[in-house]
FIVO-994642 format. One record per residue (C-alpha): residue in three letters; x, y negated, z. Coordinates in steps of 0.001 Angstrom, whole numbers, padded with zeros to 6 digits. Layout:
N
+--------+---------+---------+---------+
| residu |      c1 |      c2 |      c3 |
+--------+---------+---------+---------+
|    ALA |       X |       Y |       Z |
...
+--------+---------+---------+---------+
END
This chain:
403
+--------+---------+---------+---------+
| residu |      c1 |      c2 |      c3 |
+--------+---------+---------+---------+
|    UNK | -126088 |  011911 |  066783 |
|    UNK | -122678 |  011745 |  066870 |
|    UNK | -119175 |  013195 |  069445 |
|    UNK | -117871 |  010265 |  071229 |
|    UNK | -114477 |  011013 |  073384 |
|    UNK | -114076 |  008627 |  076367 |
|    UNK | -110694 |  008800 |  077931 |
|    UNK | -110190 |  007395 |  081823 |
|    UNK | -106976 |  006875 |  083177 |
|    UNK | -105951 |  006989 |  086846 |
|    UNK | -106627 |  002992 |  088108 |
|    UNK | -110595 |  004089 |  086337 |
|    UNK | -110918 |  006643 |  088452 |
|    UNK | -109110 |  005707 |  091907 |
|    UNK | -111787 |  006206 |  093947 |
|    UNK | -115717 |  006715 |  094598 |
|    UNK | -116791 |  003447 |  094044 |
|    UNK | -114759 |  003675 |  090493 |
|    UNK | -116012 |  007054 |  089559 |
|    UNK | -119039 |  005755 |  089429 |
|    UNK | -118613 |  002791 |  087307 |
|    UNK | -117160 |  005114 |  084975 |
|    UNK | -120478 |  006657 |  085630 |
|    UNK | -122331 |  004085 |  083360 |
|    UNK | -119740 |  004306 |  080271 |
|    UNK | -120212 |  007842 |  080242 |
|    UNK | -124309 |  007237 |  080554 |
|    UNK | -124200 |  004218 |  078017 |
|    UNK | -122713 |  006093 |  075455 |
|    UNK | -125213 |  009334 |  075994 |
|    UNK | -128083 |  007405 |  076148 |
|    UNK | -127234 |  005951 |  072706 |
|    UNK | -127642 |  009566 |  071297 |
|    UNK | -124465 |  010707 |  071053 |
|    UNK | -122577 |  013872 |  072614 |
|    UNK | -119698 |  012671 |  075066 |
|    UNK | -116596 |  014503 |  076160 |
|    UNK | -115262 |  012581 |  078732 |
|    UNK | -110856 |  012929 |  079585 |
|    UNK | -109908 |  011824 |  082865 |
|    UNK | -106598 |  011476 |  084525 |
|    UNK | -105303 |  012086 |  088269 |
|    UNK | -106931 |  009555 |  090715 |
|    UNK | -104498 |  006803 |  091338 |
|    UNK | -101335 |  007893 |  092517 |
|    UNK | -101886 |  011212 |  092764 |
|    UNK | -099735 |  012479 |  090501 |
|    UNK | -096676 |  010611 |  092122 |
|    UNK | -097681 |  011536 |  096012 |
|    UNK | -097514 |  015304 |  094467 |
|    UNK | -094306 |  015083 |  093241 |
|    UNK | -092865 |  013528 |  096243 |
|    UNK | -094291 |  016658 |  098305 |
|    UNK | -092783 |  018617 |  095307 |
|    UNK | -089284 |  017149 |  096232 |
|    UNK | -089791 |  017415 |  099997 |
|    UNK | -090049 |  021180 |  099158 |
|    UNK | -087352 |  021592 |  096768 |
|    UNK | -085647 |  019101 |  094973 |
|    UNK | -084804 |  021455 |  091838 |
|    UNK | -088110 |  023459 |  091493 |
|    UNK | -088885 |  025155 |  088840 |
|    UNK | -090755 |  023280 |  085903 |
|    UNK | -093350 |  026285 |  085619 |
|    UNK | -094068 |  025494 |  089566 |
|    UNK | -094023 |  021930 |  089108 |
|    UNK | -096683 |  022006 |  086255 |
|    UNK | -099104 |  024378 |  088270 |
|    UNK | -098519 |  021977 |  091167 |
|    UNK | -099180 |  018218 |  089282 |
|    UNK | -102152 |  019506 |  087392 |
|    UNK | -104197 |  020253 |  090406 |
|    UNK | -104404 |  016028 |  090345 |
|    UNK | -107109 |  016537 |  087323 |
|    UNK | -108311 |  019278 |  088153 |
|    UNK | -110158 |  017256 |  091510 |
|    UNK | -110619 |  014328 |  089352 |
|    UNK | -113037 |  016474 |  087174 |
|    UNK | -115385 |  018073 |  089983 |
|    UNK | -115620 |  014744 |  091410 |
|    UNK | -116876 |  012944 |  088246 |
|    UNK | -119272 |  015925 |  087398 |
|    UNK | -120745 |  015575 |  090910 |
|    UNK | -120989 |  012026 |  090762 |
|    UNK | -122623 |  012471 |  087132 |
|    UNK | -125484 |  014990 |  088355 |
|    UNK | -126139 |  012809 |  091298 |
|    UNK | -127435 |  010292 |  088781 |
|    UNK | -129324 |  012613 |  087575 |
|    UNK | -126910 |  013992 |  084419 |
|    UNK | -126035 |  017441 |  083885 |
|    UNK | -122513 |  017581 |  083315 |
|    UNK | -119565 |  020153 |  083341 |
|    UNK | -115628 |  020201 |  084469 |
|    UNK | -113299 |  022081 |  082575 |
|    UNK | -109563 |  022662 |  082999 |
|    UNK | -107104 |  022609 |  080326 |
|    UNK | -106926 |  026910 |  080687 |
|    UNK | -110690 |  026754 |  080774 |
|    UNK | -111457 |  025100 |  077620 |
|    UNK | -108487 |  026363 |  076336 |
|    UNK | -105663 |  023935 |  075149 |
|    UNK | -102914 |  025980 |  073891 |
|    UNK | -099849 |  024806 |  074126 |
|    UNK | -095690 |  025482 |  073724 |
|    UNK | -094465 |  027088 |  076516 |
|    UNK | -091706 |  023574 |  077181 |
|    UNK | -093164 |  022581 |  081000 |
|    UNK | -092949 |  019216 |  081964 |
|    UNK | -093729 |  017402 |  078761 |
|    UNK | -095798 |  020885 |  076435 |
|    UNK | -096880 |  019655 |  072876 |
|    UNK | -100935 |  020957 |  071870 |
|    UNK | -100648 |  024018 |  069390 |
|    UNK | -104759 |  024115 |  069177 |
|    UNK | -107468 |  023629 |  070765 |
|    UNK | -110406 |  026167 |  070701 |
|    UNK | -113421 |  023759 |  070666 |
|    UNK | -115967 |  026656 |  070997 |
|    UNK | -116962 |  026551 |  074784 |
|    UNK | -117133 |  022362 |  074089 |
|    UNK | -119433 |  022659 |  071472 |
|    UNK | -121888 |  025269 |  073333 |
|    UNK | -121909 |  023099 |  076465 |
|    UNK | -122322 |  020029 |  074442 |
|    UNK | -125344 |  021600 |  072745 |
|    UNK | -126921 |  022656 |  075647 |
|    UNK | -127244 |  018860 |  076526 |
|    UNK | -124050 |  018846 |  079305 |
|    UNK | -121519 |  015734 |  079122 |
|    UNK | -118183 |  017847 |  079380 |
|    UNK | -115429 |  016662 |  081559 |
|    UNK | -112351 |  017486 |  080561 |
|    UNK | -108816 |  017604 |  082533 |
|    UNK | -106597 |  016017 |  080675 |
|    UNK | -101818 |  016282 |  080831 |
|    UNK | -102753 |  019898 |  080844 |
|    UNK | -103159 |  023068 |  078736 |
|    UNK | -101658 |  026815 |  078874 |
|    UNK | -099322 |  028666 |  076653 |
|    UNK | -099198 |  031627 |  075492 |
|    UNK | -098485 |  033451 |  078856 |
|    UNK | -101133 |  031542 |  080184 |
|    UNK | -099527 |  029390 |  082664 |
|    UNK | -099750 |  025770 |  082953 |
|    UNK | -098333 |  023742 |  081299 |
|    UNK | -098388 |  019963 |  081551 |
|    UNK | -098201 |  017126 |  078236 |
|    UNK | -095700 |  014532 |  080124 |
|    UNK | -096506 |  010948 |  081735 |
|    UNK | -099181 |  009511 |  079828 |
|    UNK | -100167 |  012640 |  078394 |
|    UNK | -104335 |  012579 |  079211 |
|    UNK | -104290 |  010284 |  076494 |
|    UNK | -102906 |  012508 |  073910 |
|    UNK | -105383 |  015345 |  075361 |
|    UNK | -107790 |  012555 |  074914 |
|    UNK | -107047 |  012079 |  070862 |
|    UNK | -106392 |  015449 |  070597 |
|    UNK | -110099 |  016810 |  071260 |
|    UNK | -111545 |  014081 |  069268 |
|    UNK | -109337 |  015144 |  066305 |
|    UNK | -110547 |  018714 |  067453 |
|    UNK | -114439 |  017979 |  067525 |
|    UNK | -114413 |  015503 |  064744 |
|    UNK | -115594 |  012802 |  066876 |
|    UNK | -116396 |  009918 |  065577 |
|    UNK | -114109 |  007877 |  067691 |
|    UNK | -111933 |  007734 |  070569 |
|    UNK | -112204 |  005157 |  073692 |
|    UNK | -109509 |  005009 |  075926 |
|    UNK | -110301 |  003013 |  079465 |
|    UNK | -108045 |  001224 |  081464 |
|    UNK | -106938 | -001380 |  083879 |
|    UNK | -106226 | -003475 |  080943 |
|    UNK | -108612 | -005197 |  078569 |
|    UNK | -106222 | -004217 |  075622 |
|    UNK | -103153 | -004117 |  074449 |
|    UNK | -100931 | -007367 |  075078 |
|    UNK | -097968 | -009105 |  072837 |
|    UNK | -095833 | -008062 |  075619 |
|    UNK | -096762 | -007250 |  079464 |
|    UNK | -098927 | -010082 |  080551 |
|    UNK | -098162 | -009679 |  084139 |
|    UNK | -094002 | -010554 |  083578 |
|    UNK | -094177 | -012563 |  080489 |
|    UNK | -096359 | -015848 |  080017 |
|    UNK | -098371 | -016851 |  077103 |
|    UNK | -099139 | -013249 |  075983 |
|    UNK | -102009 | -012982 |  073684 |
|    UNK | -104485 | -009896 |  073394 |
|    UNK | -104450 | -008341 |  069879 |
|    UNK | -107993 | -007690 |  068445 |
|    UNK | -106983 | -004840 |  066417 |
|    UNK | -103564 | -003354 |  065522 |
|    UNK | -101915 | -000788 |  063180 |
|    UNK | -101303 |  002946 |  063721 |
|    UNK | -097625 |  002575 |  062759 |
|    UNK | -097085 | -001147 |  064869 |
|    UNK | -098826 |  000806 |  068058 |
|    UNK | -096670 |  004078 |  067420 |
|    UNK | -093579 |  002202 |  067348 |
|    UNK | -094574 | -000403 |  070528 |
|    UNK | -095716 |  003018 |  072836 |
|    UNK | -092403 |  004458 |  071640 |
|    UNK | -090179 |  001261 |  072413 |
|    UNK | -091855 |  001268 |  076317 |
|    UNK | -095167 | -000381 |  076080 |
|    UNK | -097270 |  001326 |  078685 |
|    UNK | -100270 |  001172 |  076991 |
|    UNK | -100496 |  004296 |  074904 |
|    UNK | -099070 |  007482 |  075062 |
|    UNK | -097108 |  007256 |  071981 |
|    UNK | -098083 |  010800 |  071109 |
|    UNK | -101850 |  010312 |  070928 |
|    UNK | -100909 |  007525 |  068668 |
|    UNK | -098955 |  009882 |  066308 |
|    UNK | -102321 |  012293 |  066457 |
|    UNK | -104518 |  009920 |  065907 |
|    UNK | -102628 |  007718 |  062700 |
|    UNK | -102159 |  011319 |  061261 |
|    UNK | -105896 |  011888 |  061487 |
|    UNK | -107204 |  008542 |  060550 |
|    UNK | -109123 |  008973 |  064204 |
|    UNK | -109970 |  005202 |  065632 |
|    UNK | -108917 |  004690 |  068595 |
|    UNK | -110207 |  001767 |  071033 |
|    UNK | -108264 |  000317 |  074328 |
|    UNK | -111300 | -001130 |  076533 |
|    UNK | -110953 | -002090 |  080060 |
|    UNK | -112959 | -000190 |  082783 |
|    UNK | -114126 | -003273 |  084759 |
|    UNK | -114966 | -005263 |  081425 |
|    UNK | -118097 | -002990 |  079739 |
|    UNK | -118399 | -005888 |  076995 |
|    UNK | -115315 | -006597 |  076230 |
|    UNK | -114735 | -004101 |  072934 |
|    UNK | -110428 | -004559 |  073612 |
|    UNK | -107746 | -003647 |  070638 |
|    UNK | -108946 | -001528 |  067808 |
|    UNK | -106138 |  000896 |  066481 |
|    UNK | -106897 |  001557 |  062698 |
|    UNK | -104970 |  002092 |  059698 |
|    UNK | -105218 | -001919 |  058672 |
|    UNK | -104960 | -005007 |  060558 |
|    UNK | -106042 | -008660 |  060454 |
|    UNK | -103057 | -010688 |  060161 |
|    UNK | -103396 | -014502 |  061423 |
|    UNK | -101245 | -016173 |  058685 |
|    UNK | -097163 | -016511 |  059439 |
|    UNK | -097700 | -013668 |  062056 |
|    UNK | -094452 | -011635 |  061824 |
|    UNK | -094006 | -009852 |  065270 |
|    UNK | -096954 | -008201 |  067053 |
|    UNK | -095422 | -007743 |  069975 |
|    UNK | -092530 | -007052 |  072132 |
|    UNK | -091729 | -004550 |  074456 |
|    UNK | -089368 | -003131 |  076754 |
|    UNK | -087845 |  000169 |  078338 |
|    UNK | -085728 |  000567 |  081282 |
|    UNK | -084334 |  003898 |  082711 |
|    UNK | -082087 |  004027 |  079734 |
|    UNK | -078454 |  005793 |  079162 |
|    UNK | -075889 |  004993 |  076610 |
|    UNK | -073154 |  008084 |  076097 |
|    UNK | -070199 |  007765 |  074068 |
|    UNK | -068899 |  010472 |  072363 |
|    UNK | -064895 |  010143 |  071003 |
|    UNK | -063771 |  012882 |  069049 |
|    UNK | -060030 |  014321 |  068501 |
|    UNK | -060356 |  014283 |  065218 |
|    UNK | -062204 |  013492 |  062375 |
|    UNK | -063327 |  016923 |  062171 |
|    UNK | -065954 |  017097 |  059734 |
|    UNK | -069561 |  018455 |  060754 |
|    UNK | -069043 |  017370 |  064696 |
|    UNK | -072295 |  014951 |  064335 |
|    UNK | -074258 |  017485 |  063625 |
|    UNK | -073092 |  020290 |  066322 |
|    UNK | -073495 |  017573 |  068888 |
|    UNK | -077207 |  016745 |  068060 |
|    UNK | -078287 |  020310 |  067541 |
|    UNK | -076410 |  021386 |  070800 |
|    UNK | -078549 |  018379 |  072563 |
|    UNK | -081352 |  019418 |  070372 |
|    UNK | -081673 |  023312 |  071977 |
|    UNK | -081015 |  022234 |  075238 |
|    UNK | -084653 |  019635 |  074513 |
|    UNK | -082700 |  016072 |  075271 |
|    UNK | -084299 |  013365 |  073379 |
|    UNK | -081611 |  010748 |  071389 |
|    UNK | -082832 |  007771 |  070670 |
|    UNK | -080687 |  005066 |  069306 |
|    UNK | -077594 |  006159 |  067641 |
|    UNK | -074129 |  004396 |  066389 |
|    UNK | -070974 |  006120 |  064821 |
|    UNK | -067902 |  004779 |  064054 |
|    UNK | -065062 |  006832 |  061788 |
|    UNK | -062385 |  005701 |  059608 |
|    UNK | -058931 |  007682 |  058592 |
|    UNK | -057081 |  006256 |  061015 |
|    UNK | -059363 |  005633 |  064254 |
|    UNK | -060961 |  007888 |  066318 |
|    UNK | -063697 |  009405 |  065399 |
|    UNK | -066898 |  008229 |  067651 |
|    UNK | -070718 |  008271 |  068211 |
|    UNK | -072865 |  006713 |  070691 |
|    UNK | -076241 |  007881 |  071565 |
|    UNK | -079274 |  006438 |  074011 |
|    UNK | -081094 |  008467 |  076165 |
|    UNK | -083398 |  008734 |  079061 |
|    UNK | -081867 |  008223 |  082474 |
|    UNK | -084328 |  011464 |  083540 |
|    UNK | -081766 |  013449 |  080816 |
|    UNK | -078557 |  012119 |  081442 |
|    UNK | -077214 |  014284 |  084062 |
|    UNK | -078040 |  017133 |  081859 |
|    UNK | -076306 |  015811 |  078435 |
|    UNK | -073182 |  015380 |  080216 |
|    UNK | -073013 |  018886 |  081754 |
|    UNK | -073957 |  020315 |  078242 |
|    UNK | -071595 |  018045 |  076483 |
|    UNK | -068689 |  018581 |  079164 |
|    UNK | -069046 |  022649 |  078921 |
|    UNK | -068982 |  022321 |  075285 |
|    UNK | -065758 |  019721 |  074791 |
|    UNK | -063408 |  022731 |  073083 |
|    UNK | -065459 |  023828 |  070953 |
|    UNK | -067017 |  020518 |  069517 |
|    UNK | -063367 |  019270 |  069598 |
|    UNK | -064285 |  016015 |  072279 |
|    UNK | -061720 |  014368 |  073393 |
|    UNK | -063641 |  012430 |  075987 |
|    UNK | -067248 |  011227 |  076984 |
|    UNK | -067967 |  008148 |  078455 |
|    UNK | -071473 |  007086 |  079864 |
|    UNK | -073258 |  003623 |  081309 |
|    UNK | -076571 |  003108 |  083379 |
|    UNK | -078941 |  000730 |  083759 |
|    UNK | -079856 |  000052 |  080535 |
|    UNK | -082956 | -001018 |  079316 |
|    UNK | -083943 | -001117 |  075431 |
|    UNK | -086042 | -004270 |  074054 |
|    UNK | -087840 | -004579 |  070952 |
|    UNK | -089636 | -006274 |  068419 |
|    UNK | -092385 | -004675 |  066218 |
|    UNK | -094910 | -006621 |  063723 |
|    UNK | -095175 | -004819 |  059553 |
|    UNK | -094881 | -008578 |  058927 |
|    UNK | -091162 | -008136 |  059207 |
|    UNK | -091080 | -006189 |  055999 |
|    UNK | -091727 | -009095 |  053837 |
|    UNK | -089347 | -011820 |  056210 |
|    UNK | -085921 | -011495 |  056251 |
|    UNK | -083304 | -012896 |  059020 |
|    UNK | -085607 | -011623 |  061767 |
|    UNK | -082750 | -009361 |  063206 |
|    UNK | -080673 | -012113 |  062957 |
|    UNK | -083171 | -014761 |  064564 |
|    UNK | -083422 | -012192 |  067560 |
|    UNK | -079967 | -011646 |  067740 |
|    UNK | -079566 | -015642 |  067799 |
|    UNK | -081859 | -015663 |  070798 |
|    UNK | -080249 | -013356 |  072979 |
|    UNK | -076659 | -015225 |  072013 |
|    UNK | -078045 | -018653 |  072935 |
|    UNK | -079123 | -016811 |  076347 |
|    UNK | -076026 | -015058 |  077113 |
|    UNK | -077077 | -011632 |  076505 |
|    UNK | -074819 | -008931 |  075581 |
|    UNK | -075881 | -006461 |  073403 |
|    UNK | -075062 | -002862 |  073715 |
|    UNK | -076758 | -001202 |  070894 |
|    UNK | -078852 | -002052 |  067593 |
|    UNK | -081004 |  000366 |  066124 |
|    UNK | -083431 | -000935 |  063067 |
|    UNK | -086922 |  000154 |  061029 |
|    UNK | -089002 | -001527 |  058730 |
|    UNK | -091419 | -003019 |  061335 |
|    UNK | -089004 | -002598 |  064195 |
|    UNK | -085420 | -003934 |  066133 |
|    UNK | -084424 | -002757 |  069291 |
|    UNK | -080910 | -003854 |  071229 |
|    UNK | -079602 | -002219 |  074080 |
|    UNK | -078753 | -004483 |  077255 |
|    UNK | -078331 | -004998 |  081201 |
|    UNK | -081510 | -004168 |  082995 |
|    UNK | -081309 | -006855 |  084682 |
|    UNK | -081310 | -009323 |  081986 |
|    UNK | -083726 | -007296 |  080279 |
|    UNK | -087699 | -009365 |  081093 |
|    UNK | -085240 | -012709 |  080533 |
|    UNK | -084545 | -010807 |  077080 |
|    UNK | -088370 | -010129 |  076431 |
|    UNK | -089501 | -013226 |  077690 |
|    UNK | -087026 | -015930 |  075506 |
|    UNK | -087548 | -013428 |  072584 |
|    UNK | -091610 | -013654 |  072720 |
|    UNK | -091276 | -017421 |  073337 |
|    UNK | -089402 | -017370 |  070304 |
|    UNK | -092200 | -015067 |  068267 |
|    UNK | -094941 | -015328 |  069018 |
|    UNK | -096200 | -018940 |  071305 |
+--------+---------+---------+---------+
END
């Protein structure tokens, strides 16, 4: 007998009829022998409708309130699918993220898991209950709530089965696994049968929707396996994420994926002061803004610039911190442009092919797509362009990749 971890996400559990089909995962896997610990997400849109009552209210709440008010959304998801359980005859339990308790940093809005006491788990678990958990949600050491960020059930998800040394981790969807690109905007995708911790990590991080690309860090640092399954597809076994992969021969890129919302700010210094980089990316650093791609340019007789991406959700706040700090970081001026949206191309056969940068670059050139920004890895290229030649980007790049 063995811990399995199921994790449901918001489509699974949308409604009555739903909760129980998720019913019969949950009751598959016990009646196989095992222990199950089941994370669930808000139902549906839950989450959103409470944040748009959140903004009705206030528009610049405070994060503390706005985690104590999103995670009610799991917290109703639980009771439901523990009622639903013992009406089929199953005892089961709900717990909340303070209840089991996840600790947590005290950063609201997107909280990374300190530890996880497993000790009330494990008792309820041996007294024969299937244990519901909340998941996006934990307490710090205050003991507020705190909430994990979009797509963070999944990482409470990995987390526990790291946590209980579960044997594995299934994570159910409205998908029946994870895609070459988005099958619903881009034709011919293909589903991948199993995948690599570091090709997933860098696809979640890039925009696929799949994942939470956190859970995938958790899990490739634990060796945990992790499965994508559909909800509506109980046979179908979906993408396996492990630490190898089956290859068809010539495969170079896995997939590609894309991320809109994005920012591009330009920083041009007054001088070629040395140590600027650094103060800028600390200052952004403390103040918890995220940079993702990143170009410099310097030479003795230009002037000194870098250029950063970032989230559109962190924008407004980058250029107030940069603007208050111009003096002192010696800025001359800062210059920033919306509606971006970053594309990319993962696959670890690109470490062994060269002239794949250049064969994507050649791609967007014969479409007429400008690139903003280029940012590299061994299994990865990303570019910077217009949103809204961004799914023509994806699609003539996957066309060129992978049919």
């Amino acid at each position: 007998m063995g811990i399995v971890v199921q994790k449901f996400g918001g489509t699974s559990v949308a409604n009555t009829e739903k909760l129980f089909m998720v019913c019969n995962h949950i009751i598959a896997e016990k009646e196989k022998g095992n222990k199950v610990v089941v994370v669930v997400s808000a139902q549906g849109k839950t989450t959103d409708d409470l944040i748009r009552q959140e903004k009705e209210i206030n528009e610049k709440a405070s994060l503390r309130e706005h985690d104590v008010l999103v995670s009610v959304g799991e917290q109703i998801t639980i009771a439901k699918l523990s009622m639903c359980l013992e009406k089929l005859g199953h005892n089961a339990i709900s717990l909340t993220g303070w209840q089991v308790p996840i600790f947590t940093n005290n950063i609201h809005g997107e909280a990374l898991i300190d530890y996880i006491d497993i000790e009330r788990i494990e008792r309820e678990l041996n007294n024969g209950n299937i244990v519901i958990v909340a998941g996006f949600q934990g307490i710090d050491e205050k003991n507020d709530i705190t909430t994990l960020g979009r797509g963070g059930s999944d990482t409470t998800g990995v987390a526990l089965a790291v946590a209980l040394r579960a044997d594995k981790c299934d994570i159910y969807t409205d998908v029946d696994g994870v895609y070459t690109s988005d099958p619903n905007k881009v034709d011919k995708t293909k589903r991948i049968k199993s995948i690599s911790y570091d090709e997933m990590l860098e696809l979640a991080s890039a925009g696929a929707k799949v994942l939470h690309n956190r859970c995938v860090e958790i899990a490739k640092k634990h060796c945990l396996p992790i499965s994508v399954r559909s909800t509506f597809k109980p046979e179908d076994e979906g993408t396996r994420i492990i630490n190898k992969t089956e290859y068809l021969e010539g495969s170079t890129v896995t997939g590609v994926t894309k991320q809109s919302n994005n920012s591009k700010i330009a920083v041009i210094g007054k001088n070629n002061q040395i140590g600027r980089l650094y103060k800028v990316f600390k200052l952004l650093a403390n103040n918890n803004i995220n940079i993702d791609m990143i170009a410099q340019a310097a030479g003795e007789d230009i002037i000194k610039s870098v250029s950063f991406s970032i989230q559109d959700k962190d924008l407004n706040k980058a250029l107030e911190v940069l603007e208050n700090n111009k003096e002192e970081l010696q800025i001359h001026e800062v210059k920033h442009y919306s509606n971006l949206a970053k594309v990319s191309i993962v696959g670890l056969g690109m470490m062994n092919n060269p002239g794949v940068a250049a064969k994507m670059f050649e791609t967007l050139y014969d479409e007429n797509i400008e690139i903003k920004m280029v940012s590299t890895s061994e299994i990865k290229v990303s570019v910077l362009v217009e949103e809204e030649q961004s799914e023509k980007a994806v699609s003539s790049i996957h066309k060129q990749f992978i049919i």
